[in-house]
Every structure is written in C-alpha cells, then in structure tokens.
VEXLO-589715 format. One record per atom (N, C-alpha, C, O): residue number from 1; residue in three letters; chain; atom name; x, z, y. Coordinates in nm, 3 decimals, always signed. Layout:
<recs>
NUM, ala, A, CA, X, Z, Y
...
</recs>
This chain:
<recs>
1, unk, A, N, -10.489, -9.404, -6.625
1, unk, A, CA, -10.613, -9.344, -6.582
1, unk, A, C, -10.682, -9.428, -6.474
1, unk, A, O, -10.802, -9.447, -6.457
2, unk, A, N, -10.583, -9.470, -6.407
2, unk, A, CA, -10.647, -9.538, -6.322
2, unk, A, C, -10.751, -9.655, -6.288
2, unk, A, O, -10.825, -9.693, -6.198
3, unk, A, N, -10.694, -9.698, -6.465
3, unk, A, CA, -10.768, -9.853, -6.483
3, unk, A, C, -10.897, -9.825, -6.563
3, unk, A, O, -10.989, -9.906, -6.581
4, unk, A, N, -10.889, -9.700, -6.609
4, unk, A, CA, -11.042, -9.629, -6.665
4, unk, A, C, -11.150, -9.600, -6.601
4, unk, A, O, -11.233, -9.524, -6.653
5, unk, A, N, -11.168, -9.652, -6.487
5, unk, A, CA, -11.275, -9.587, -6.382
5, unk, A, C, -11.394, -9.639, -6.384
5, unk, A, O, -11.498, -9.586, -6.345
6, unk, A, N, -11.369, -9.811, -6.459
6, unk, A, CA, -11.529, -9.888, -6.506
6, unk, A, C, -11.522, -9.919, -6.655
6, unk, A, O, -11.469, -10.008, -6.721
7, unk, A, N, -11.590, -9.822, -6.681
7, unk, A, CA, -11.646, -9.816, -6.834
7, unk, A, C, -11.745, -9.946, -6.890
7, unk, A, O, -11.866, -9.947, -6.870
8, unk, A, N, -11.662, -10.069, -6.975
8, unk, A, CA, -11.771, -10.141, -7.002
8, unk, A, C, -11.931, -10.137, -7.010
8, unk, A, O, -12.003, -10.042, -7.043
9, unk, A, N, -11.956, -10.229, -6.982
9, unk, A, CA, -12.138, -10.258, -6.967
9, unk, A, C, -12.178, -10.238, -7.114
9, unk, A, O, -12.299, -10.250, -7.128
10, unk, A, N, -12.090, -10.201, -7.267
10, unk, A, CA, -12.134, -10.188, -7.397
10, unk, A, C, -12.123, -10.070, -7.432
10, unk, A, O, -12.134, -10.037, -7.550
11, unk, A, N, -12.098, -9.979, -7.326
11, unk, A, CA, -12.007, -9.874, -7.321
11, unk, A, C, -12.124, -9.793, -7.406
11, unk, A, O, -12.121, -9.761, -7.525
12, unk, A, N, -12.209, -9.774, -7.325
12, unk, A, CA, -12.389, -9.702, -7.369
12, unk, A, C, -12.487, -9.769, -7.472
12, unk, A, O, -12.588, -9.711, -7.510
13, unk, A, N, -12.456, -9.873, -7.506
13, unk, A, CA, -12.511, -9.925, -7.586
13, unk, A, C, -12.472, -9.885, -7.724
13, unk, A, O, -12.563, -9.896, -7.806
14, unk, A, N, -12.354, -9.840, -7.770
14, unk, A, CA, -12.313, -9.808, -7.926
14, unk, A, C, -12.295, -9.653, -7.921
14, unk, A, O, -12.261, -9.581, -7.826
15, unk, A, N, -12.327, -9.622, -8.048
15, unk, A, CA, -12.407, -9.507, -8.147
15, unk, A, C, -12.192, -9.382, -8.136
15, unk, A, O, -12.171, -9.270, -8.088
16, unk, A, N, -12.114, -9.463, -8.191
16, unk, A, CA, -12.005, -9.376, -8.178
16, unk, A, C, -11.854, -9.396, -8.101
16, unk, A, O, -11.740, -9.437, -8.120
17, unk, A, N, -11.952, -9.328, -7.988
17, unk, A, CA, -11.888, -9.326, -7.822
17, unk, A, C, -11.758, -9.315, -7.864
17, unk, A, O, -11.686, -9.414, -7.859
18, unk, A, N, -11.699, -9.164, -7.922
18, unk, A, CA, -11.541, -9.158, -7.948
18, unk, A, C, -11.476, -9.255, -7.984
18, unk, A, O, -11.377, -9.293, -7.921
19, unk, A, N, -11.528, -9.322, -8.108
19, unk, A, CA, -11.436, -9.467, -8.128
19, unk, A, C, -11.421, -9.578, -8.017
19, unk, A, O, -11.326, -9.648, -7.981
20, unk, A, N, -11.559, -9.567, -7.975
20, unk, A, CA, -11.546, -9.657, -7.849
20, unk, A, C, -11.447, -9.640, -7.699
20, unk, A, O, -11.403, -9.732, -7.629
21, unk, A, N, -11.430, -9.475, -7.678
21, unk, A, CA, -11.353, -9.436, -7.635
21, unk, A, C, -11.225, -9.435, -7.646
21, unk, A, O, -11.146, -9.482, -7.564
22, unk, A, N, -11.199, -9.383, -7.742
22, unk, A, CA, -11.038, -9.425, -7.838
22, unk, A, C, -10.977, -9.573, -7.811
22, unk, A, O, -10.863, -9.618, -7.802
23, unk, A, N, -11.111, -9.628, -7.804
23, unk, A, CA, -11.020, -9.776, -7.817
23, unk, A, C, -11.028, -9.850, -7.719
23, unk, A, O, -11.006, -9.968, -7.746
24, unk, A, N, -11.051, -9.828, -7.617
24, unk, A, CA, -11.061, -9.814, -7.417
24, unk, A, C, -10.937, -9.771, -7.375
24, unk, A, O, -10.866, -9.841, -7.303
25, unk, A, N, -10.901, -9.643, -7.421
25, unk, A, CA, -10.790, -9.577, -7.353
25, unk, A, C, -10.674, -9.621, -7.439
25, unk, A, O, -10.577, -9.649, -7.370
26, unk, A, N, -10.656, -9.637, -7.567
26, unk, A, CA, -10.578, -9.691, -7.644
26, unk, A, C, -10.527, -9.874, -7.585
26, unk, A, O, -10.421, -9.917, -7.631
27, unk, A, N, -10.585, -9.937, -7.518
27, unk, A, CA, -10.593, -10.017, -7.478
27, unk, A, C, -10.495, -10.031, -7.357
27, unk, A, O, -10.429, -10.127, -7.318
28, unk, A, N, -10.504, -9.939, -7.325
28, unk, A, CA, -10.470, -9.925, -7.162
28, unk, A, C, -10.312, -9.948, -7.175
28, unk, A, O, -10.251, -10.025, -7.101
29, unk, A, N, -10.219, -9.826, -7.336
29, unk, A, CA, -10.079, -9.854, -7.288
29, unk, A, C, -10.094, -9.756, -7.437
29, unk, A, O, -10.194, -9.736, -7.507
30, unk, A, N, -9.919, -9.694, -7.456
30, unk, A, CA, -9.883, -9.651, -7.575
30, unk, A, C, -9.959, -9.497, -7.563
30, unk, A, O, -9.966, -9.419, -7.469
31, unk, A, N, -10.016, -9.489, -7.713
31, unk, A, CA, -10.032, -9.364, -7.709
31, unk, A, C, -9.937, -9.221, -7.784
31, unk, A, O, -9.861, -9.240, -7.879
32, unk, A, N, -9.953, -9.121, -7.739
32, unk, A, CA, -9.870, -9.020, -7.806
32, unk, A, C, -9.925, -8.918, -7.861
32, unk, A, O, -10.020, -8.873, -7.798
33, unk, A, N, -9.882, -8.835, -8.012
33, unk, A, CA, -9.915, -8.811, -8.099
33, unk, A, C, -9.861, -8.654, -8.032
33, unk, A, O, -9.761, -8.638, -7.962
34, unk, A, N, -9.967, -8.539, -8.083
34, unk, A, CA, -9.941, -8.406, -8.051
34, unk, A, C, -9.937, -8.321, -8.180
34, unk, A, O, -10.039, -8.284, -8.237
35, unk, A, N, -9.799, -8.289, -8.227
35, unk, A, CA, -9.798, -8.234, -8.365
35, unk, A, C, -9.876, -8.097, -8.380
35, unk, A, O, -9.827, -8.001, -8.441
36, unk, A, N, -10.000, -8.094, -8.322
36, unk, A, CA, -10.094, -8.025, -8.367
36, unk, A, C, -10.217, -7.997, -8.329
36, unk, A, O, -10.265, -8.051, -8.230
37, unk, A, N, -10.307, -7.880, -8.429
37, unk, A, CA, -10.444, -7.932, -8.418
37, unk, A, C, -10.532, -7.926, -8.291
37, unk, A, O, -10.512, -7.823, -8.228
38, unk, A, N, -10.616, -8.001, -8.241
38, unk, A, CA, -10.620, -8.028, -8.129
38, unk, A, C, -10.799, -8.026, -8.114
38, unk, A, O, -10.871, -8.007, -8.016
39, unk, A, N, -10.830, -8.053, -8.246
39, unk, A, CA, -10.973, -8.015, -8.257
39, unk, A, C, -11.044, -8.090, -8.397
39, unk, A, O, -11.000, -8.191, -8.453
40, unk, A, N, -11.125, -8.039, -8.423
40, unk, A, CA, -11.192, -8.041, -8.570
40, unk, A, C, -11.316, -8.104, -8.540
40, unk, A, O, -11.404, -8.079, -8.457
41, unk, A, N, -11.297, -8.216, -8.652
41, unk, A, CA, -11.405, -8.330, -8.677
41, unk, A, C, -11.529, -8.250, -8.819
41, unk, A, O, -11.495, -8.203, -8.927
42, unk, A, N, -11.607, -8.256, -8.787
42, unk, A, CA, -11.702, -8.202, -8.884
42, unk, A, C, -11.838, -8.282, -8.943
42, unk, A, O, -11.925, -8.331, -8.870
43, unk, A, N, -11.837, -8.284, -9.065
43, unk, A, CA, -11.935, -8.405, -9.096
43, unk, A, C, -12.055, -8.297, -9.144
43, unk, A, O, -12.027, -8.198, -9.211
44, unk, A, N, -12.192, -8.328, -9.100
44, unk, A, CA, -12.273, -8.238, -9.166
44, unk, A, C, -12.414, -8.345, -9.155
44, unk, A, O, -12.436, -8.438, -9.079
45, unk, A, N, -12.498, -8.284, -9.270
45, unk, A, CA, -12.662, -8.310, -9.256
45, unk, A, C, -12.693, -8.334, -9.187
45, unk, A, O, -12.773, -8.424, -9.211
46, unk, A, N, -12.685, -8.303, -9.024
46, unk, A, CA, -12.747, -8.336, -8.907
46, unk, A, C, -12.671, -8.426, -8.855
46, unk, A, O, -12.722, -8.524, -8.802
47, unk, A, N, -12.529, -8.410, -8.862
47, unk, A, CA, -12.501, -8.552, -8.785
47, unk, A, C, -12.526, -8.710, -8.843
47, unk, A, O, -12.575, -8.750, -8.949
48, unk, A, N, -12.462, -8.794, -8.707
48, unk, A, CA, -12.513, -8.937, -8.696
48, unk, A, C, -12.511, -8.974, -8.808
48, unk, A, O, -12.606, -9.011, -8.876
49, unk, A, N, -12.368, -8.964, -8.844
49, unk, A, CA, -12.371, -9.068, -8.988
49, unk, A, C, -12.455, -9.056, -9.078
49, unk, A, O, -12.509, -9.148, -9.141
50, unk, A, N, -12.477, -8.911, -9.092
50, unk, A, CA, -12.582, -8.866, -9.210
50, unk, A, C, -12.726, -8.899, -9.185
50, unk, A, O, -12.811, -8.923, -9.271
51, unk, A, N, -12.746, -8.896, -9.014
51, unk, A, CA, -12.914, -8.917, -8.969
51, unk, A, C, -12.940, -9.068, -9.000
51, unk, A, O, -13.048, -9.064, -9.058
52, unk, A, N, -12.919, -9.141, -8.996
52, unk, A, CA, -12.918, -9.311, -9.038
52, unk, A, C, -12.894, -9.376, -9.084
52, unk, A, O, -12.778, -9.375, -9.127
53, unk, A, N, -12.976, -9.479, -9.111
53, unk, A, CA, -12.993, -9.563, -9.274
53, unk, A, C, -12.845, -9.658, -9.294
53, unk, A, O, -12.786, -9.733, -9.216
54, unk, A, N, -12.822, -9.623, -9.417
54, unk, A, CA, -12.678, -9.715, -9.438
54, unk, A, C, -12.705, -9.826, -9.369
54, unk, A, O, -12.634, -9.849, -9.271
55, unk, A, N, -12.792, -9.900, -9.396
55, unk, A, CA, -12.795, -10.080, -9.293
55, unk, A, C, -12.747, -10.034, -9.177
55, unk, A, O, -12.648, -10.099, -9.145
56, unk, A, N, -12.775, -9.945, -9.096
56, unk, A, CA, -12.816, -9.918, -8.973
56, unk, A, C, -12.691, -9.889, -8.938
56, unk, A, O, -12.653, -9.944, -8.834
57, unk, A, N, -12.590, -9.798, -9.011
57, unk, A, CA, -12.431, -9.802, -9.004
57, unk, A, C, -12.367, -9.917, -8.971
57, unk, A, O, -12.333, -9.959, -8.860
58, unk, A, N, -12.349, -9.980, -9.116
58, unk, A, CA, -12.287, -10.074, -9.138
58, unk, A, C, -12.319, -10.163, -8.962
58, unk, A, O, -12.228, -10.163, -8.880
59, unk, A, N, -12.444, -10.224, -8.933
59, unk, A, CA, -12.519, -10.292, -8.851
59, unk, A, C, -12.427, -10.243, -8.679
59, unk, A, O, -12.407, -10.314, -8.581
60, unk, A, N, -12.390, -10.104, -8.702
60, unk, A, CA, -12.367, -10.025, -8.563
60, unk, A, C, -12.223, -10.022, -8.561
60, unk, A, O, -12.153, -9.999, -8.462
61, unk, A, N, -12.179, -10.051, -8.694
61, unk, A, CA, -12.030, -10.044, -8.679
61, unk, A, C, -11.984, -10.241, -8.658
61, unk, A, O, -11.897, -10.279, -8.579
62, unk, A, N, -12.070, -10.340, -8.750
62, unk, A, CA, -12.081, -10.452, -8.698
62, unk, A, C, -12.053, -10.509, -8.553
62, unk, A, O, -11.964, -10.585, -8.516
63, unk, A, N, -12.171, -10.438, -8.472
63, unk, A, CA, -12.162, -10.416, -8.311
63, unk, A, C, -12.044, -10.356, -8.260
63, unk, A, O, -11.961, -10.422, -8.199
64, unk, A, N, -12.033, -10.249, -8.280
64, unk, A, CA, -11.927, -10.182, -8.238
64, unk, A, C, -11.826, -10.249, -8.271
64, unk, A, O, -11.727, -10.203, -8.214
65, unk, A, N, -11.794, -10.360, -8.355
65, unk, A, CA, -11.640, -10.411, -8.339
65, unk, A, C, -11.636, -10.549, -8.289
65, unk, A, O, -11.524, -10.588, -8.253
66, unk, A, N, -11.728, -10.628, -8.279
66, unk, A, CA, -11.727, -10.728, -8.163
66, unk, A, C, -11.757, -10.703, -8.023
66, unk, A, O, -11.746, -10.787, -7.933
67, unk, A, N, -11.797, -10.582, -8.009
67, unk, A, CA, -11.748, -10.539, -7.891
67, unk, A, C, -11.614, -10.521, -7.852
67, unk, A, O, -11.556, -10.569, -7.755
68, unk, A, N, -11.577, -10.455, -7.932
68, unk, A, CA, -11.383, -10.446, -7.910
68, unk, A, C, -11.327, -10.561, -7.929
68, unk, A, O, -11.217, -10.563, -7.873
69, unk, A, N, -11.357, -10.675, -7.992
69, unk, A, CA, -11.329, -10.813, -7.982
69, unk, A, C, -11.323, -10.880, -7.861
69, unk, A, O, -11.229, -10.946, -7.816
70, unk, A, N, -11.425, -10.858, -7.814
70, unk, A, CA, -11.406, -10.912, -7.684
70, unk, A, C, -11.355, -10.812, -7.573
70, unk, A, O, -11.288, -10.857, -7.480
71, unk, A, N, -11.376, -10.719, -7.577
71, unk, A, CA, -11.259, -10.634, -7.480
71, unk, A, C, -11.137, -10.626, -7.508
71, unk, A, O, -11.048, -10.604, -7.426
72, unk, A, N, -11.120, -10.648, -7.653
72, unk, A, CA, -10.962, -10.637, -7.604
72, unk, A, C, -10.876, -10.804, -7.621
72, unk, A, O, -10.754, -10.819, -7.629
73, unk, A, N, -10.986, -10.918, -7.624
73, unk, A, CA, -10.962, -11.021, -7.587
73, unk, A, C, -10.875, -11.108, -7.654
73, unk, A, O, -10.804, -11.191, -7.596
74, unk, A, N, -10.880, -11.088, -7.792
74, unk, A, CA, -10.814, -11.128, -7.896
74, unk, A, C, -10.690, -11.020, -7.982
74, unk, A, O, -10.669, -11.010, -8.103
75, unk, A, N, -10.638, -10.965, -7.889
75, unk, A, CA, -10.549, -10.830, -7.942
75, unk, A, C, -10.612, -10.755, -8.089
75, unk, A, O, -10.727, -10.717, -8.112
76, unk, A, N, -10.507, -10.753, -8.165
76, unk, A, CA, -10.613, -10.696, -8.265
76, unk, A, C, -10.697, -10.751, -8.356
76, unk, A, O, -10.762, -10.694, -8.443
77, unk, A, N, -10.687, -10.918, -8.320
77, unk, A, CA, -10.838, -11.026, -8.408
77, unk, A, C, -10.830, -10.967, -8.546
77, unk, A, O, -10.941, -10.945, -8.592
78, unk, A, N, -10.687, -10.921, -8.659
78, unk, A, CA, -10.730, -10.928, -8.756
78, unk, A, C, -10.779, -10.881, -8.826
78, unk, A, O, -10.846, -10.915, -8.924
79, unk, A, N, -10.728, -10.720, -8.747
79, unk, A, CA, -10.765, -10.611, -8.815
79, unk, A, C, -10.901, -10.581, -8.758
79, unk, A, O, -10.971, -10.500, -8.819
80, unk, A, N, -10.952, -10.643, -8.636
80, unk, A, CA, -11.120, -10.631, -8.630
80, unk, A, C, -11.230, -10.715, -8.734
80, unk, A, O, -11.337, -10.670, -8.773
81, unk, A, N, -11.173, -10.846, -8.765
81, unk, A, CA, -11.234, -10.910, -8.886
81, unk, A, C, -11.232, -10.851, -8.981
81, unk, A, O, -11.339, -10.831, -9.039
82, unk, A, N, -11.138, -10.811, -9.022
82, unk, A, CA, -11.139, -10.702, -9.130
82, unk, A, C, -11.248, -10.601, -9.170
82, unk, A, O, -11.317, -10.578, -9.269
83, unk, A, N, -11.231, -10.550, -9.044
83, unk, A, CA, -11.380, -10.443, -8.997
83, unk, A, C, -11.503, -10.494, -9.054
83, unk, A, O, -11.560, -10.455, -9.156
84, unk, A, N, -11.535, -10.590, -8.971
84, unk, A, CA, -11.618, -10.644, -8.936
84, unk, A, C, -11.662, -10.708, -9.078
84, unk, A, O, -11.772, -10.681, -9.125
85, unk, A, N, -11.567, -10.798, -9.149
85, unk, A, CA, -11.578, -10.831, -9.254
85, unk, A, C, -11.635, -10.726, -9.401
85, unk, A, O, -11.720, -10.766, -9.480
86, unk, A, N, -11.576, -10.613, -9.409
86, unk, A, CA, -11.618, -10.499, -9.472
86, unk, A, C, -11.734, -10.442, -9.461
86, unk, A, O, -11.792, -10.380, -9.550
87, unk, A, N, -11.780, -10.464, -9.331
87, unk, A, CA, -11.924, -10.398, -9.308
87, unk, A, C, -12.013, -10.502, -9.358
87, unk, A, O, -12.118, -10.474, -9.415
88, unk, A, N, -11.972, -10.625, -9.336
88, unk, A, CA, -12.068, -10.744, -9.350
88, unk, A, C, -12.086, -10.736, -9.510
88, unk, A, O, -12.190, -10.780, -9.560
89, unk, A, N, -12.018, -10.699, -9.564
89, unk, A, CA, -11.983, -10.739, -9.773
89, unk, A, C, -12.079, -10.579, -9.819
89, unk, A, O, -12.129, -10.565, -9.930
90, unk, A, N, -12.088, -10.482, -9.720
90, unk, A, CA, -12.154, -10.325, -9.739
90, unk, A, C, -12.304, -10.340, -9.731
90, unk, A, O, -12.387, -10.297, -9.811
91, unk, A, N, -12.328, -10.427, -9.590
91, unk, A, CA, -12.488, -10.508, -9.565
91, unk, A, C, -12.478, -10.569, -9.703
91, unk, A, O, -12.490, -10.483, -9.790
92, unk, A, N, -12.460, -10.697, -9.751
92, unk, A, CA, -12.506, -10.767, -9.871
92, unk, A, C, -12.552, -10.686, -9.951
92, unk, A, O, -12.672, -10.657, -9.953
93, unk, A, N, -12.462, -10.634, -10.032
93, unk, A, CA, -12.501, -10.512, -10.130
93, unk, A, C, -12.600, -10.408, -10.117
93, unk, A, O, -12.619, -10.322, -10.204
94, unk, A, N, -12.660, -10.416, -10.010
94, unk, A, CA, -12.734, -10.318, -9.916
94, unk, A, C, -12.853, -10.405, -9.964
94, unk, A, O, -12.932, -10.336, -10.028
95, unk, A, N, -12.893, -10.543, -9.953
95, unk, A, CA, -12.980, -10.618, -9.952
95, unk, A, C, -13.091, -10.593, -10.057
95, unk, A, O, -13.018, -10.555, -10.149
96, unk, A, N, -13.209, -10.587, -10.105
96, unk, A, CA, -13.275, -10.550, -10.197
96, unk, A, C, -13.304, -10.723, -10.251
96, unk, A, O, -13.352, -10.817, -10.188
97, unk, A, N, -13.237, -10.711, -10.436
97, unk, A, CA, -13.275, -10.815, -10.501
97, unk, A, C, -13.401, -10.836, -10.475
97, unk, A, O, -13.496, -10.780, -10.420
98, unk, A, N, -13.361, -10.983, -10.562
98, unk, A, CA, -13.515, -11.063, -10.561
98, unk, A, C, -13.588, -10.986, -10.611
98, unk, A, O, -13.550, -10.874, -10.643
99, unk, A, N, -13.751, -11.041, -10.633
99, unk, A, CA, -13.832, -10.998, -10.685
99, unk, A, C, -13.874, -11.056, -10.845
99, unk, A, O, -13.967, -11.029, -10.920
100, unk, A, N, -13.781, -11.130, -10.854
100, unk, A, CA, -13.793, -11.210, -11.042
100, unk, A, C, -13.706, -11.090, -11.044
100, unk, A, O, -13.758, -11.001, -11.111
101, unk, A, N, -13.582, -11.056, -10.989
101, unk, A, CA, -13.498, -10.956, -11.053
101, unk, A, C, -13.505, -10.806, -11.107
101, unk, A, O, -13.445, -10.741, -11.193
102, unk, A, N, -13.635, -10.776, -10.990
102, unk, A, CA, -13.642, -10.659, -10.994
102, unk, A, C, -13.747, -10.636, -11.101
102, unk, A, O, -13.764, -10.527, -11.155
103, unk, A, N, -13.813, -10.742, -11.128
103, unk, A, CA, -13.934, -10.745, -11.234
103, unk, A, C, -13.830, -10.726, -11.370
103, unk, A, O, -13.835, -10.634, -11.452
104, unk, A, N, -13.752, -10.819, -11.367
104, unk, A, CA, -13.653, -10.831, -11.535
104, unk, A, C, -13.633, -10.690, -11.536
104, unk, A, O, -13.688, -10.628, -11.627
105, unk, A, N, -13.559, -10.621, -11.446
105, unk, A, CA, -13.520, -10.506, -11.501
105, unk, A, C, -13.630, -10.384, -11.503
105, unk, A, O, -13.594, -10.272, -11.540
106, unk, A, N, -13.750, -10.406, -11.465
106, unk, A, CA, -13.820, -10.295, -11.451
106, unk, A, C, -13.888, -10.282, -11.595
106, unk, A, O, -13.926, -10.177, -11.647
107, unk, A, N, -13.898, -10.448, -11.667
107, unk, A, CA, -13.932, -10.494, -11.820
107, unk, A, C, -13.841, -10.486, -11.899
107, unk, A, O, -13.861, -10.494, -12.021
108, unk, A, N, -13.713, -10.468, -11.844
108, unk, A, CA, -13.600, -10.421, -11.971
108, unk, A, C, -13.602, -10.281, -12.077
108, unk, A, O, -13.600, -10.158, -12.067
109, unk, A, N, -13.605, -10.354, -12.151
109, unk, A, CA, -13.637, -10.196, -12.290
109, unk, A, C, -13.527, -10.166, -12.265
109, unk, A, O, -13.476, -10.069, -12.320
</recs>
C-alpha cells in the first residue's frame, strides 16, 4: 500500500481504470484469490465497451498496454505484445477496403 500513493501520470488518461488498476497493484507483490463472490461485472447498452466505436477499443486497449509496458518495465514483454499485437490484427480488419474493391463487390451479380 504504501508504494501506491503516486498513481502514474497515464493513470487518467485511459478509458478502463480497473484494468489499469489491477495492474498497479498487481505489480506491487503476490496477489491472493478470495473463494468467493466479491462483486459482479455487468456488460450492458450503456456501458463503455458498448458506447464506442470498435477502432476506438481496439485503439484504447493499444494505449492501455504500452502503458503497462513501460510501467512495469519489461516484466511481462510477452504477454503485453501479445495484447497489443491482437488489437493491432482487430484495427486492420477494422480498416475499410479500397475503393476498386468496394466497387467489384457492389457490381457483383
């Protein structure tokens, strides 16, 4: 707890604080598991994920893990590339074809 008292300068800058949180205090030393429920995650219409454009995900979760790259200062490199890598391959696909392409198929019988 003690070493939690200055919250990175990226701290306010990214969209989902808890993960960002999680992985601050996770940082710090071992964590321990409470065999029970402790509180309920709920996905709905109004929330974040749902309020913003897939790019805009992918883009925020991008950020959000080179941030933890450099905080946790190599710890972790592979499974953050990973991340990072997945979101990047979610953007591509995200990308809107060309415009010869989109013509072929709009002329496809």
């Amino acid at each position: 707890r003690r070493n939690l008292s200055l919250f990175p300068t990226w701290f306010s800058k990214v969209q989902s604080g808890d993960m960002a949180l999680f992985t601050i205090i996770a940082s710090q030393g071992p964590l321990y598991r409470i065999d029970a429920p402790m509180s309920v995650y709920r996905k709905n219409a109004a929330g974040i994920t749902n309020a913003i454009q897939k790019e805009e995900y992918h883009t925020n979760r991008i950020k959000l893990f080179s941030y933890f790259e450099e905080y946790l200062e190599g710890r972790e490199q592979e499974k953050i590339n990973e991340v990072i890598h997945f979101h990047q391959q979610k953007l591509k696909k995200l990308q809107p074809t060309s415009l010869k392409n989109r013509i072929k198929k709009f002329l496809k019988p």
